[in-house]
N, C-alpha and C positions, 0 to 999 in steps of 0.2 A: 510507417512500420516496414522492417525489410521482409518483403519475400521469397521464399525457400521455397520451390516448386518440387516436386520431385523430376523434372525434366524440362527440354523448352528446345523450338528447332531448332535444328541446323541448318535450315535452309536461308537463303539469301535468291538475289536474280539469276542465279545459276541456275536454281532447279527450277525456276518458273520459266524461264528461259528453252530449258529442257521438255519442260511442258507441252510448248507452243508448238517444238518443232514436230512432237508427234501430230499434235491436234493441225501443225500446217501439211504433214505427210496424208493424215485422213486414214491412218492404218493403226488401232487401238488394241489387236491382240499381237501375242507376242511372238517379235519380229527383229530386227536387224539390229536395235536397241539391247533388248535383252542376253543377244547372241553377243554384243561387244561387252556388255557388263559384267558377262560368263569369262568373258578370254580374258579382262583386267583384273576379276577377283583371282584366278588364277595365277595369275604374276604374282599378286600380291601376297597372296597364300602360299605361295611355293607349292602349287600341286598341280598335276597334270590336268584335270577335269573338275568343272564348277558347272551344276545344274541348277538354275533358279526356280526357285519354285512360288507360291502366291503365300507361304509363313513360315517363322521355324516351324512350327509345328506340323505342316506338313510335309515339312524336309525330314521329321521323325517317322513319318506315317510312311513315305517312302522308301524311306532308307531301310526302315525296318521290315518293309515288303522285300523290297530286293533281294535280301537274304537269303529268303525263298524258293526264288526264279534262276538262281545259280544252276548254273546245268549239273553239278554236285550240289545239291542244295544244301544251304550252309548250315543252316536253322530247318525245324519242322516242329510242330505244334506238340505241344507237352514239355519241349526242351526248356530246361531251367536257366534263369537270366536272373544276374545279380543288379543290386539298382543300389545307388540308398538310400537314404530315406526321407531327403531336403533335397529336392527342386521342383521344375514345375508339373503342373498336370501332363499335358504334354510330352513330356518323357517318357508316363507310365502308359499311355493310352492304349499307342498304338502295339504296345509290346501287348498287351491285357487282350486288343484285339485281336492278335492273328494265335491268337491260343498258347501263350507263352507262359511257362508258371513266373513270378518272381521273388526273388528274394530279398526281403530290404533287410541292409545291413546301415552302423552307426555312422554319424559323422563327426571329424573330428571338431569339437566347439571351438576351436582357437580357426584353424586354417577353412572352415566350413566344407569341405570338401571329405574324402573317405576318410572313418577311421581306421588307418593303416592295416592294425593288429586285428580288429574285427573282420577287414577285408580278408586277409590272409587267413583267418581261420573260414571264413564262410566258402573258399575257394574246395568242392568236393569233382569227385569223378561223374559229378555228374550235370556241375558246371558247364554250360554252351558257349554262355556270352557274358561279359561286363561291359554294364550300360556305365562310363565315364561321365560324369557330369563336371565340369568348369564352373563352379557356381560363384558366382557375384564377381566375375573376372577373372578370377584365382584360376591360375590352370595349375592340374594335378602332380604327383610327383611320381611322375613317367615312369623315372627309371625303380622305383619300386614295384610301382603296376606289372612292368615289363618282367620284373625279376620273380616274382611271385608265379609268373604264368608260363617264361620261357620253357619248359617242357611237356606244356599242355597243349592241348585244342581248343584253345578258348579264343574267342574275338573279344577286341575291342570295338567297341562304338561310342561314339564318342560325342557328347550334346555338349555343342559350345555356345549356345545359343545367347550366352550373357556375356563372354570373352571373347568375342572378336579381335583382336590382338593382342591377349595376351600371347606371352612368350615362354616355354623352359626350356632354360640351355639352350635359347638363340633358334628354336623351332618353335613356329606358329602353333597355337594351342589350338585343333581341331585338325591340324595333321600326322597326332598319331596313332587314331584307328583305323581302321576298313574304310570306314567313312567318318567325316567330322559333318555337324547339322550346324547351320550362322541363321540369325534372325535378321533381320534389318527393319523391324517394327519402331514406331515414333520414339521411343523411350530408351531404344539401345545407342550401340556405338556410332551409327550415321541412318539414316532412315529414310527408306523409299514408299511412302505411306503405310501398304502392307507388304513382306516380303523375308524370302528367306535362300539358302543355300545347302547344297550338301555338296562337298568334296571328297574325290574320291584318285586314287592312283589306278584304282581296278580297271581296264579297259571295258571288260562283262558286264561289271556291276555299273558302270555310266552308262551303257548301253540302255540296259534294264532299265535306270533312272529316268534314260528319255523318255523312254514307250508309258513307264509306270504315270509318267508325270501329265499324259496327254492322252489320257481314254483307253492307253491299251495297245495302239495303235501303232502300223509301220509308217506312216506317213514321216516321223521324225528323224528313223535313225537313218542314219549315212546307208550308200548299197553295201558295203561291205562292213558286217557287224555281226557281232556275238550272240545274236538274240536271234533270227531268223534269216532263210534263205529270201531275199530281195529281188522283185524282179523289175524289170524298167519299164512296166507300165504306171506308168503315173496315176491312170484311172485306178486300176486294179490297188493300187496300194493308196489311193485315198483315203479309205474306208473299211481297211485291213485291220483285224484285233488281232492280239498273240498274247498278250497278257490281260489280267482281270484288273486293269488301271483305274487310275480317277481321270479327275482335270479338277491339275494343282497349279496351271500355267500363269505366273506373272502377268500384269498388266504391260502392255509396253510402255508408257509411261514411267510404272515403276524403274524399268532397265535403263531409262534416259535418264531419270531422278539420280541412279547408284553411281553413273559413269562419273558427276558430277561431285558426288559424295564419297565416292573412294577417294579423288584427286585429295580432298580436304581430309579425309582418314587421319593419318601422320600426325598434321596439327590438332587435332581432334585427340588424338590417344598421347599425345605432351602437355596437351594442359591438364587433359584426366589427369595425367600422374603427377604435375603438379599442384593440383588440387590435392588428392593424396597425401602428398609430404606433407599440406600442409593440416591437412586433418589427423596423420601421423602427430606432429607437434604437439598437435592440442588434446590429444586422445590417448596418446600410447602412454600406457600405469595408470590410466585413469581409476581413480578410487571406486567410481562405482559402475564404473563399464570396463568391459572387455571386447575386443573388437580385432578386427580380422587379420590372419597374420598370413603374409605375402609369401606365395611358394615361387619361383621363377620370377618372371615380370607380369604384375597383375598388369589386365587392362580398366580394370577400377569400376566396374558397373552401378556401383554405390556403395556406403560408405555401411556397415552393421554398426552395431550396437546390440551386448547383448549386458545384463543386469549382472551382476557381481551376486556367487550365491550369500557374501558376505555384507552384501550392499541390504540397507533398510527400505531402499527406494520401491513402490511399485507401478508396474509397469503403466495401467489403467490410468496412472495420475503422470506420469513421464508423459501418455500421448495426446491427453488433455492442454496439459502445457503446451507441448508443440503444436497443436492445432491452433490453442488460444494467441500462439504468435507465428502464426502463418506458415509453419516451417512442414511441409507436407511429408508424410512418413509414409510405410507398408510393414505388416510383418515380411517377414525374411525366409522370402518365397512363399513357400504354403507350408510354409512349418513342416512337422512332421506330418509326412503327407500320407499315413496310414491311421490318422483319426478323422481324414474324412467321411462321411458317408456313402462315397461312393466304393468304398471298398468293398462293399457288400459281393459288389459282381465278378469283383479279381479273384485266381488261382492265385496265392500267396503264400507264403511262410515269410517270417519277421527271423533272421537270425541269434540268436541270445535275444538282450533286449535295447530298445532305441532310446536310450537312458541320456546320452548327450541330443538326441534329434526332439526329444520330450521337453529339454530344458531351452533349446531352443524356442521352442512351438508357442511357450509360457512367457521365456523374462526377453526376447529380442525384436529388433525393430530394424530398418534400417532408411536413410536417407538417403535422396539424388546426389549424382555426380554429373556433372554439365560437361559441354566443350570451353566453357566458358569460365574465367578465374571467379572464384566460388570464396576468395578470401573472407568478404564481407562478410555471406553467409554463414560459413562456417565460424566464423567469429561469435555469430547471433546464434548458432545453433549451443556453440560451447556457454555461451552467457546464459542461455535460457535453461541448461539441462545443470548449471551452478546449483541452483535451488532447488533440483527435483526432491 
């Protein structure tokens, strides 16, 4: 029987290769590895400054500190943050931690990303920030975001965490907020065990990013920096705090594994989207699915599927199927992610109501997208969901 994982590496002797040379250096935190993976995502990214951190998730937690530590600080606790209401934990966390209210607004069920019209109405004078979400590749439709806010005070931030190269209008999707957050965990676009990225064009806000991302501390940043006055004792600045940081620091491994996994990027984000087309083919009109419609150039994280309100199918019996023939599935993200339990601890408001992120939550699912041509599979997938 053919199997349909929802992922599978990308690795080959390159990254084990990558491996050895740390483990032949004898130096495991991060070091010279990391720092070249930083200046390569950056090429790659078109943006001045790439910080790596140890997940997306805590490129969220960072990113969203820094705000902060602005010598005009950008954000301050109680200010309202719009989100919406379909991606991951992750997203909401660290906004929820640093005392942030949110506001989940709809998404649109075809493009799974904002519902445009909902966004623009939820946008008040008392709006801070819009948290941007890229969800399942999809990057957003910029130039609406952009127009909606052009004579406000509002930031963008922007979680790419699932479209690593997606594209609109020929700009990397996570380079059009303050900051963009990248994952590089097993399952995404190339993968360095655990690991993640924030870019930024800010000189200040990278600054911040080092110190935040390493205890607090000046030991990282350069002597001439944004964040504090530097002195050249080495001793004295070992063990220096200026900010209330973690340690989110990469493994250095990780950094050798990325050098290795950027180079293959490219060919990795051409098959995606040839996979795509061909899941496009066999999926676009489908009678009893509806499925995700391309803003820009998706980078293809996987493939949705959400039930036709007109379809008799249900969903419980669709993932039974697929299990029963290998084809590994997940809901689609975390659903509406205002009927978890954990909301209980968030400052919230739900703008109107989350009427498409609800229908979501209910009839949708979605399968892997590989670096790898997925014909077969998706062949097996389109035959088996024949009969649902």
């Amino acid at each position: 029987m053919i199997n349909y994982p929802l992922a599978t590496s990308t690795w080959d002797e390159k990254e084990l290769q990558a491996i050895q040379s740390v483990i032949d250096r004898d130096m495991y935190t991060m070091g010279s590895a990391v720092a070249q993976f930083e200046r390569d995502f950056s090429t790659f990214i078109g943006r001045k400054y790439s910080v790596m951190v140890s997940s997306g998730s805590t490129a969220n937690l960072i990113a969203t500190a820094a705000l902060f530590y602005t010598t005009n600080p950008k954000l301050k606790r109680g200010d309202e943050v719009i989100v919406p209401a379909v991606s991951w934990s992750t997203t909401y966390y660290p906004l929820h931690q640093y005392g942030l209210k949110l506001k989940f607004v709809d998404i649109d069920l075809e493009t799974l990303n904002y519902d445009l019209i909902a966004l623009n109405e939820a946008i008040t004078k008392y709006t801070k920030m819009i948290m941007v979400v890229n969800l399942l590749g999809n990057p957003n439709d910029f130039d609406s975001i952009n127009a909606m806010i052009k004579d406000k005070d509002i930031i963008l931030l922007e979680d790419n965490c699932e479209s690593m190269g997606a594209t609109y209008k020929g700009k990397q999707a996570g380079t059009f907020g303050i900051m963009g957050t990248f994952s590089t965990f097993f399952s995404h676009h190339m993968a360095t065990m655990e690991g993640g990225f924030i870019t930024t064009d800010d000189e200040e806000i990278y600054h911040i990013l080092l110190s935040l991302r390493a205890h607090g501390w000046t030991r990282n940043l350069p002597k001439e920096n944004l964040v504090c006055k530097k002195s050249d004792d080495w001793f004295e600045e070992s063990f220096r705090f200026v900010l209330p940081g973690y340690n989110v620091r990469p493994l250095e491994m990780s950094g050798a594994i990325g050098i290795e996994q950027l180079k293959k990027l490219p060919d990795f984000l051409k098959q995606r989207r040839k996979n795509a087309d061909y899941f496009l083919q066999l999926f676009d009109e489908h009678s009893d699915f509806s499925i995700q419609k391309e803003i820009g150039s998706s980078s293809w994280f996987g493939f949705s599927l959400i039930i036709r309100q007109n379809s008799n199918i249900k969903r419980k019996s669709v993932i039974k199927k697929l299990m029963q023939n290998k084809i590994d599935c997940r809901p689609i993200v975390t659903g509406n992610f205002t009927r978890n339990d954990v909301m209980q601890y968030f400052d919230y408001s739900i703008h109107r109501s989350l009427t498409n992120a609800d229908f979501l939550h209910e009839h949708g699912f979605f399968v892997g997208n590989h670096q790898m041509n997925l014909e077969e599979q998706l062949s097996h997938l389109f035959d088996v969901l024949k009969g649902s």
